[in-house]
N, C-alpha and C positions, 0 to 999 in steps of 0.2 A: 380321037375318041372324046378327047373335052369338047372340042365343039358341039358336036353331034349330044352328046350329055345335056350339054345346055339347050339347044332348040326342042329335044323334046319337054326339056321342062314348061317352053315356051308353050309349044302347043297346046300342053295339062293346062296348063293356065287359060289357054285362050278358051278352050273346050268349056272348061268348067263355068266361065263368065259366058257364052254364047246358051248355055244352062239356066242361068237365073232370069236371064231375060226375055224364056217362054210363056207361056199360060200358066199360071198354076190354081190348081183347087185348092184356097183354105180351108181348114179344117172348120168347123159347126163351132160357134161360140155366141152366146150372149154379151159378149162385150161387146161396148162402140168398137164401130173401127178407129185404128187410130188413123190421127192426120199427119203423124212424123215422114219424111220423104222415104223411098228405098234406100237401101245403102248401095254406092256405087262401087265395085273393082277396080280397083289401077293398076295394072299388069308392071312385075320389074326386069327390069334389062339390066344383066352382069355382064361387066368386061373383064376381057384377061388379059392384063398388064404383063410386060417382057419384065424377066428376072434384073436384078440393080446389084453393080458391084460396088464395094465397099473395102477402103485401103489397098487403093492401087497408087501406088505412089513410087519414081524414082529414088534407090538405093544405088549406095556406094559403100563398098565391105575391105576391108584388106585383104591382100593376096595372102591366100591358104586359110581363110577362114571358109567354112564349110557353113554356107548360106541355105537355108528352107526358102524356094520361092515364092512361097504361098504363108510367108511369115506377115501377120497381120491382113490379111485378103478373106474375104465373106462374101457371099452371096446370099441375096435373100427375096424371096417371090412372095407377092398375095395371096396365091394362092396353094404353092408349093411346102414355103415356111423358109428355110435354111435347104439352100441346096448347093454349100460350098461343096459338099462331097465329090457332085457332079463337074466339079472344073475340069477342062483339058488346057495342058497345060502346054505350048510348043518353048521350049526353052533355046530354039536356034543354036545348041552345041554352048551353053556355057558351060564353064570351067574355073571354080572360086581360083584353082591355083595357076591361073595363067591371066596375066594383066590385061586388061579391053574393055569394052563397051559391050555390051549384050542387051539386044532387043528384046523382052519375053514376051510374047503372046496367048493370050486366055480367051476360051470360049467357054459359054454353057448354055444346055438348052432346058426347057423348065418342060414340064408334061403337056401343056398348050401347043411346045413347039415353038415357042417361040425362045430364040437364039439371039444371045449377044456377046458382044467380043470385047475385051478392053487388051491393055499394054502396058508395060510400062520398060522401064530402063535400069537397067542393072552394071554398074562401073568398079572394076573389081582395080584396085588400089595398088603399086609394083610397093610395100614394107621393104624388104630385105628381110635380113635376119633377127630376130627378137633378141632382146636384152640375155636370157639364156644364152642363146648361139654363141653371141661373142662374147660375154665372159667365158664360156667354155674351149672356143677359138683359141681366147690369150690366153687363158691356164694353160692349156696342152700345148702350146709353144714356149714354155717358160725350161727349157734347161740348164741346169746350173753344174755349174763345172768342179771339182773339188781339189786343191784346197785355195782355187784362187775364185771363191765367190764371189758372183758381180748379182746383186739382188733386184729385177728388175720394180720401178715404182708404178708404170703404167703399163700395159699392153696396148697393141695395135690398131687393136677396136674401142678406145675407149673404158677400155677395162679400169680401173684403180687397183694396183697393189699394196696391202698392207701386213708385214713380215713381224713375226715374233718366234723367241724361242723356247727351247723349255729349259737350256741351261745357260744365258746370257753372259756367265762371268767366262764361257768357252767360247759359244759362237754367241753375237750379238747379235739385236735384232736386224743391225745392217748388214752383218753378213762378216764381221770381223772374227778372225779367229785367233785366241789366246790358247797356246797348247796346254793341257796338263803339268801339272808340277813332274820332276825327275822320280821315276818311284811310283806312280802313280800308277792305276788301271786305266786303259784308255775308254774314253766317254763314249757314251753314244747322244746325239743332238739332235733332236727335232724342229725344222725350222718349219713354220706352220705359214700357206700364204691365204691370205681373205682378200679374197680376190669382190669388186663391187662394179656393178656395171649398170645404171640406172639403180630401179626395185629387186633386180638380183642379185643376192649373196652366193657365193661358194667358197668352199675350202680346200687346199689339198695340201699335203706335206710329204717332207723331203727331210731324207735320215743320213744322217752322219757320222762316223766314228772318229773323232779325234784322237789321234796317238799323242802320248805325254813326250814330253822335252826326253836328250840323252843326256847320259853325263855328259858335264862341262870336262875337261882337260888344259893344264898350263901352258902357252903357246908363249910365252915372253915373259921375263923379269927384268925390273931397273929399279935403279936407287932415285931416290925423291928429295931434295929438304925440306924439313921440316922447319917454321920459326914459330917460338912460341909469342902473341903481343898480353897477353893480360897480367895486368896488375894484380887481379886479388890473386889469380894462382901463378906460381910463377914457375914455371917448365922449362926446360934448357931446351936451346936449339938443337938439334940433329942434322949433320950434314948428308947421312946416307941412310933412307929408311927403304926397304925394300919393298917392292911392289908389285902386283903380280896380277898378267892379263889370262884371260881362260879363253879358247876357242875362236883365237885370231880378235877378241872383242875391244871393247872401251871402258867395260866395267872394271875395276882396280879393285883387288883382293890383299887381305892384307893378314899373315900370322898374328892368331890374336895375342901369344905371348908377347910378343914384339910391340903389337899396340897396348896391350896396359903399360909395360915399361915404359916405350914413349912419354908415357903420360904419367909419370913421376913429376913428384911438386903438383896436378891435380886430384892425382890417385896416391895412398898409400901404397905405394907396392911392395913394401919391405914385409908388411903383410900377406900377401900371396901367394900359394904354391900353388906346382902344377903337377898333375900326374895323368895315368893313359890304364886307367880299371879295362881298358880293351883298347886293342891297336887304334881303332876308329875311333874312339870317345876320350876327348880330353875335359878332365876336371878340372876347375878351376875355385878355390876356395881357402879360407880365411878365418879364423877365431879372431875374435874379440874379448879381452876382459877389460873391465870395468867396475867401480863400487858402487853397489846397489844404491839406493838414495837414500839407505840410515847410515850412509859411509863408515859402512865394516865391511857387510856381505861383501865378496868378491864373485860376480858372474861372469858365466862365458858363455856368449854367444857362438855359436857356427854357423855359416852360410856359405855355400856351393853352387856350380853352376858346373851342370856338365852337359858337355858337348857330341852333340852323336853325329857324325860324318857320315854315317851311310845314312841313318835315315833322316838326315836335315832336320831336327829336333833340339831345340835349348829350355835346359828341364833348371827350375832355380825351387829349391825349397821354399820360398817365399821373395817378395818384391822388396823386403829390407835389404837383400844382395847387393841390390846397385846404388844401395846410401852406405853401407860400413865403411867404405874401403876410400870414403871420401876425404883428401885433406883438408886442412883447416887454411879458409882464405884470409888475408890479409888486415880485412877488416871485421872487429869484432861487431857481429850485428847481434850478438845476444848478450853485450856486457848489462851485467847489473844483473841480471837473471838468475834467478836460482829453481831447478826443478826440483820439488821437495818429494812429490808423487808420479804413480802414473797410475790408468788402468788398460791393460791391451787386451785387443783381439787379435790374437796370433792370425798372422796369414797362412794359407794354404799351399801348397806347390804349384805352380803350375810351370806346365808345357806349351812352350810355345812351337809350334808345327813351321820352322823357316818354310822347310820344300812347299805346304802350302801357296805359300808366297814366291814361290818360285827362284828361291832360292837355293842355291846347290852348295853347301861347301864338300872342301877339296882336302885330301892328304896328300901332301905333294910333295914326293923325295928330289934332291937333286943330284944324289948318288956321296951327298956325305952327313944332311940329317933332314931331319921330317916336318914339315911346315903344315901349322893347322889354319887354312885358310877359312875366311868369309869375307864375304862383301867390305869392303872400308865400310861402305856408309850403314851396314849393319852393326857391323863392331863398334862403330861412333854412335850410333841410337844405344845399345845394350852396354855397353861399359861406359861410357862419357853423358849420357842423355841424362842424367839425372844428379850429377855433379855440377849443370849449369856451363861446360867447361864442352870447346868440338871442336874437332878437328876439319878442317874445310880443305878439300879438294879442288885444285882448278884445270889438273893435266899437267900444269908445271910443275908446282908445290905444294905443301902440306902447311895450313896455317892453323896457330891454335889461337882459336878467338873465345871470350866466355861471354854468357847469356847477357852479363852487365849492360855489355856494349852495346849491343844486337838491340835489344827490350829499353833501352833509353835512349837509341839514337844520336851518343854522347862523339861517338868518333865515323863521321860521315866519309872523310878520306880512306878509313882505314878499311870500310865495305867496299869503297871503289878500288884500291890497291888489294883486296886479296881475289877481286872477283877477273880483274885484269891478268888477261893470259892469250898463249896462243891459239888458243881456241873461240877468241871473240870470233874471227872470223870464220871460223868452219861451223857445219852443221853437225846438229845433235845425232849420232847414228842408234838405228833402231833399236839395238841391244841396249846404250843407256835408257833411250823412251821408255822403253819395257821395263826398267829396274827402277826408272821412278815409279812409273802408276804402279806397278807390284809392290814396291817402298810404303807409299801413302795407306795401300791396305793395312798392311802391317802394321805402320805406327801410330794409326786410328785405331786399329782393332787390341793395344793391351797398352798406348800409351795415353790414351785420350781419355779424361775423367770424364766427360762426358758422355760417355760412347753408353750407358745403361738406360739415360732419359732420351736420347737417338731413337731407342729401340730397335739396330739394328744389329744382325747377328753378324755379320761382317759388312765393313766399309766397300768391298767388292759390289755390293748393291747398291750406291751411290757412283763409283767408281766406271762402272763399265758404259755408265752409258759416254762416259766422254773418253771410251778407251781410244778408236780408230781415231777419234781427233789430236787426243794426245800422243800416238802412235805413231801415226799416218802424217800429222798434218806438221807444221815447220815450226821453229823456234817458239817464236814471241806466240804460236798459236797454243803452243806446251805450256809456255807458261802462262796462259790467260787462264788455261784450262784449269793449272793450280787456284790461281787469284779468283775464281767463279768457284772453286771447292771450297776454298775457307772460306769465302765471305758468306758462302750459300748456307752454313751450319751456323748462322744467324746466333756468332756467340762474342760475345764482344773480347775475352781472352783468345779466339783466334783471330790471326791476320796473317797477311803476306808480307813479306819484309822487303825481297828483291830478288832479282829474275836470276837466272842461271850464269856461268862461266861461256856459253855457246852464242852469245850474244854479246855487245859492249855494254861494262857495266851499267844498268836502267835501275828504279824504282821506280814505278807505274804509278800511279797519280788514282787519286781514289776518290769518290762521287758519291754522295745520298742515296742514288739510286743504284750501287752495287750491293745495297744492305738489305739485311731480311727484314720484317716488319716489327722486330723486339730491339733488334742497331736502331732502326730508323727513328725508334719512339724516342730510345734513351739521347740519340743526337737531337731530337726535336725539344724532350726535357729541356737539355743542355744549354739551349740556343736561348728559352722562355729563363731561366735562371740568368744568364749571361745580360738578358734585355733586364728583368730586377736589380742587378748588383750594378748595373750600369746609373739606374735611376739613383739606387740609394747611396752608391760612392762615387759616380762618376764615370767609372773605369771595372769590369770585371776584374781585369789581369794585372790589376793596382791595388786591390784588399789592403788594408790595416790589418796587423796582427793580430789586434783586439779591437774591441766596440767596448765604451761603457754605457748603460742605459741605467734607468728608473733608479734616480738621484746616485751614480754612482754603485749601486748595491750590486748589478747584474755584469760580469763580463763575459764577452761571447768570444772565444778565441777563434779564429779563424785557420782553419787546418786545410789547405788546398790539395794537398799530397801527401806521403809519410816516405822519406829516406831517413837515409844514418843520422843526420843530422836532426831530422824533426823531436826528438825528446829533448834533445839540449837547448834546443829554440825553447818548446815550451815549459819547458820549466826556466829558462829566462823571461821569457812572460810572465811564468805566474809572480816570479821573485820581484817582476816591478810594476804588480797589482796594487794600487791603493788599498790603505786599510780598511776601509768601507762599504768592501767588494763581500759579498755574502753567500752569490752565487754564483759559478762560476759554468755557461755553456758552451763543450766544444762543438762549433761548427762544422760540420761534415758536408754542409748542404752540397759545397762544389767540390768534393772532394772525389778524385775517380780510382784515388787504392795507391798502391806503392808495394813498398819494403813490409813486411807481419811482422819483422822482428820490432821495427818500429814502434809499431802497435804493443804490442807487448811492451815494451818497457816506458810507453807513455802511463799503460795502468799503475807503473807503479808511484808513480806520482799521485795516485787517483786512492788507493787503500793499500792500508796495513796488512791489511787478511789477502790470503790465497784470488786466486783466479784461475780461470781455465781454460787451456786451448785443448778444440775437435778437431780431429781430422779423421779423413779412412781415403782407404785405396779401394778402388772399386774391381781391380786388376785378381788380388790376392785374398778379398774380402779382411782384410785387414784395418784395425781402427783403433788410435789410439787418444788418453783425455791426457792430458799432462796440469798438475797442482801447480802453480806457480808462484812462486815470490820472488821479492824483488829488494834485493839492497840500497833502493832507493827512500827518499822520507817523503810519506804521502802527504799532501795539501789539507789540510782541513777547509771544506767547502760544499754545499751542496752542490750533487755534479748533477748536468743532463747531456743531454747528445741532441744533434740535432740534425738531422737528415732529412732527402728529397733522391726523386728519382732519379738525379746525377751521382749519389752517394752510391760505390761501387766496388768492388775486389778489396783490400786491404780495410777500406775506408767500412764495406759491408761487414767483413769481419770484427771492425772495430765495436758497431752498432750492436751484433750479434752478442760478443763477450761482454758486454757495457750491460745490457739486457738480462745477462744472467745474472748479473752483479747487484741488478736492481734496479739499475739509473733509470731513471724514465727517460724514454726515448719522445721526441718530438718531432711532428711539422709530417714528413709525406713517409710512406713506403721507400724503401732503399731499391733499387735495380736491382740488385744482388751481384753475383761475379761470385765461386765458391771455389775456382781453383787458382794453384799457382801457377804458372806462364813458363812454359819452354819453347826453347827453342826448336828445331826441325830440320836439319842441313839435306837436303834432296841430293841423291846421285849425279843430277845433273847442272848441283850446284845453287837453286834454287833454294830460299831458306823461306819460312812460318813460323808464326810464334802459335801455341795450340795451349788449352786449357789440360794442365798435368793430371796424372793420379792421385796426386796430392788435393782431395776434394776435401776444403773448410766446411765444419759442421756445427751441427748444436747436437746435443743430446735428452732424451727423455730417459723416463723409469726411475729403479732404483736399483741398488746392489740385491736384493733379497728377488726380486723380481725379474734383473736384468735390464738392460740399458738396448736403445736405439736410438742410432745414429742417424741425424737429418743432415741432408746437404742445404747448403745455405743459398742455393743459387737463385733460389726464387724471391731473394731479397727480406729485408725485417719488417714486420710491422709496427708501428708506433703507436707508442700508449696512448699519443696528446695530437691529434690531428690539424693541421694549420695549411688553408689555402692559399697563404701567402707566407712561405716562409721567411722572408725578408722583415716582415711586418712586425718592429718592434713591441707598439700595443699589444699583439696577441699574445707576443712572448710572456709578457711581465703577465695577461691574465691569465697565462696556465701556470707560470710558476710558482705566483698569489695562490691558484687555486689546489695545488699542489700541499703548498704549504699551510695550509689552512686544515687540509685532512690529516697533516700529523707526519 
């Protein structure tokens, strides 16, 4: 029909022009004719051009993607316009979800009739399964078997697995299970797995109920000896202390009337009775009298500790319990001293929850009287922990060693001799594992002064993640585990002292790089003071007792440490000071702490008038100021102090009390150090020294207002700032300018 369309156009055309080139009559006019020529026709000729395709192009898709053949394909005519509509399309049987080659073939024909074909190639891709598939694959193969969880990390396809729980101190994120305390309601556990496989996430989780521990039960008793080595306290040997295993185990239980007795000459025990306010619950407590400090009043103190056997609970009126009953060691560290005042903040009760800790004691008859058991190495933290004075376990015997020895390093034999036993060579068995990492909770969570700036509600969340390792894993791994715990609470009052009785006696060897970044600084301090004092004397670990500078008037005593001995030293200093000397500054700069009693009785060398020692318990919110004087005759001198960021524990406290007094403080900021150091004897034999309850403070406010107590741990600030405290010049111009204001 288009053809045919167009020739008759042709014809109109031709007809029309075969028209003007007949006769024709013009019409009548008076104009010239014109001369301009006729106009000629040119007849036009249209063609009909075949239809043009446009994006025919080879594709290749993955298998099971659902491909439009005619994705990106146009056709387009002269005369037509768009006649993709009209494609036919022979797709020769393709199939996006089955892998091949496919030829496609396309035709179209425009309304001229005229027809044209193109082609192209379509290659469909063999994928496999997508990132979905196979994390969903290895999720739904993940069975986990209870209660010997094995947590898988990857699956088959590729997958990654990453496991968490919702109660970690029960089942860990690896899969380790800690039961319930005795008593307890059993848990339920969520362990959640985030499964990642490529750009797919998924989740799913898996529920648990943990049943709690049974009661333990006594399966063995034997007699132990006991030898007491310490000087200051002095405790008789015992050849036969009884000893008592639960549940076929390794953990050693011990009647606690039995062990305070033991522990006569470091305990008053003439002081203590016992009684049983219920069959299960034995009390244990003590009066104190004493005269008041206007020595007339006569007070009495009372402190108790009672014991609840069913429900694994030690309830103490208050944390002054486990200092009354202290005796008095050998050497006087608080001669010359007189407390003339105090002001307290009575402590509170508290309950300490053992079974939390998973501990169990036992009332255990043997058919002729009644044994109130616990843990040895609980009864040595709660009645010996705080005397300085403990009892060490090795499987063979019972040794009484005090904190002196431990915390100064002073008898190196005598850690290898009580650590040596038959048990170097056998392995630690699980039941001890378990009583230590349970241990550490416990005497981080109410013996640790520090445990409130932690901001941890329990050491359990520090704890569990190295449980299965400490658990599961072997000796010297148990004990690294410890040596990575203390070092990691980046407090320079805690350390590790030496490995367990399960091993031949070791102390492990200790690196820069075991330290947190507040150890590391105060060692780098350390090292920069060490390279000054080498310039200005020659020798750090060679000091002079005293310096004289700027013509004799300035002596700077030199204080590297404080034991029993440091007040008599320096007041032999002072006594063979020239008369010319007019000021006189203690150096602190390298000084890293000691003995407080030291401290205290060096002020009294220092003024006539009172002073005063802070302290508080963070355990019983307890806190006490004590007035101090001193029977000593004070120096007339202006005094100052003079610290750096090696100035530390005893030495900090020193700064702090000097501070309140007035002295001006000079040269850097103190590191601070705010508690006193205890000891730590682990179940497994394993000892740490840990920053006490006993947290050194300073005080604000007033009596009408009321008083708050600061820990000192963040070190003092100084009046008079000096970047070189070595640097004699700077001394003499703060002192000058000191004096000069009056």
């Amino acid at each position: 029909m288009k053809k045919l369309f167009g020739l008759l156009i042709v014809f109109m055309f031709i007809a029309g022009f075969a028209g003007c080139n007949g006769v024709t009559t013009l019409p009548p006019t008076t104009a010239a004719p014109t001369t301009e020529a006729p106009t000629t026709y040119v007849p036009t000729t249209t063609v009909d051009n075949a239809p043009v395709f446009n994006g025919v192009e080879d594709v290749t898709i993955d298998e099971g993607t659902n491909y439009d053949l005619l994705t990106g394909i146009t056709v387009e005519d002269d005369l037509d316009g768009d006649i993709t509509s009209s494609i036919i399309v022979n797709d020769n049987g393709f199939d996006y979800q089955v892998p091949g080659t496919y030829t496609i073939n396309l035709s179209v024909t425009d309304s001229g009739d005229n027809t044209v074909e193109a082609s192209f190639v379509i290659t469909v891709v063999e994928t496999g399964p997508t990132n979905e598939d196979l994390a969903l694959l290895d999720v739904n193969s993940v069975n986990l078997t209870f209660p010997n969880l094995t947590l898988p990390k990857f699956g088959a396809n590729g997958t990654y697995f990453y496991w968490s729980s919702s109660n970690p101190m029960v089942i860990t994120g690896s899969g380790f299970i800690i039961n319930p305390p005795v008593g307890s309601n059993p848990e339920e556990v969520i362990l959640t797995l985030r499964a990642v496989n490529g750009t797919y996430i998924t989740t799913k989780n898996f529920t648990f109920t943990v049943q709690p521990n049974q009661e333990v039960s006594v399966t063995s008793q034997v007699q132990l000896p006991f030898e007491g080595t310490s000087t200051e306290y002095v405790v008789a040997n015992n050849p036969a202390v009884d000893i008592f295993y639960v549940d076929n185990g390794s953990v050693p239980y011990v009647d606690v009337q039995t062990f305070i007795t033991l522990l006569e000459g470091a305990i008053d025990t003439s002081i203590i009775s016992y009684s049983n306010p219920q069959p299960d619950v034995l009390r244990v407590s003590y009066d104190i009298e004493y005269l008041d400090l206007d020595g007339v009043t006569t007070i009495t103190e009372s402190y108790y500790a009672e014991i609840n056997f069913t429900d694994n609970t030690f309830t103490v009126n208050n944390f002054d319990f486990f200092a009354g009953y202290i005796a008095s060691t050998e050497s006087d560290y608080g001669e010359g001293l007189n407390y003339v005042d105090a002001d307290y903040v009575d402590g509170q009760e508290v309950v300490i929850p053992l079974g939390f800790y998973n501990f169990d004691l036992v009332v255990y008859n043997d058919g002729v009287e009644n044994y109130y058991l616990m843990p040895l190495h609980v009864a040595n933290r709660l009645f010996a922990g705080d005397i300085y004075y403990d009892v060490y376990y090795n499987g063979d015997k019972l040794w009484g060693i005090d904190t002196f020895v431990i915390s100064s390093d002073s008898d190196p034999a005598l850690i290898t001799q009580i650590q040596t036993s038959s048990l170097n060579s056998a392995s630690a068995p699980t039941d001890m594992k378990l009583a230590t990492y349970n241990f550490l909770a416990f005497v981080m969570d109410y013996f640790y002064g520090l445990k409130p700036e932690k901001g941890y509600d329990t050491y359990y969340e520090v704890l569990y993640a190295y449980a299965e390792s400490m658990i599961k894993g072997g000796d010297i791994n148990l004990y690294s585990k410890i040596f990575n715990l203390a070092y990691g609470l980046d407090d320079l009052h805690t350390s590790y002292q030496f490995d367990g009785y399960w091993e031949n006696p070791r102390v492990p060897g200790l690196s820069i790089n075991d330290l947190g970044p507040k150890s590391t600084a105060f060692y780098e301090g350390l090292w920069a003071m060490q390279d000054l004092l080498d310039i200005k004397f020659g020798s750090y670990s060679n000091l002079p007792e005293y310096s004289l500078i700027n013509n004799d008037t300035i002596a700077i005593i030199h204080i590297t440490g404080f034991n029993i001995d440091t007040p008599n030293e320096f007041k032999a200093i002072l006594d063979g000071l020239p008369s010319s000397v007019e000021d006189v500054v203690i150096d602190l700069s390298y000084n890293t702490g000691g003995n407080i009693g030291a401290v205290m009785r060096i002020f009294g060398y220092m003024t006539e008038g009172q002073y005063t020692y802070h302290s508080q318990n963070p355990a019983d919110g307890s806190a006490v100021t004590y007035y101090i004087e001193s029977d000593y005759v004070a120096y007339n001198y202006n005094w100052y102090v003079l610290t750096s960021s090696v100035t530390f524990s005893a030495a900090n406290m020193f700064a702090s009390m000097a501070k309140e007094l007035g002295i001006p403080i000079l040269g850097q900021n103190s590191s601070g150090g705010a508690c006193s150091i205890g000891v730590v004897m682990n179940p497994d034999g394993s000892a740490i020294m840990i920053s006490t309850n006993n947290v050194l403070s300073t005080r604000i406010g007033n009596e009408v207002d009321g008083y708050q107590y600061l820990s000192v741990e963040g070190g003092i600030e100084v009046d008079y700032f000096m970047s070189n405290v070595t640097s004699d010049t700077k001394l003499i111009e703060i002192i000058t300018q000191i004096k000069a204001q009056g």
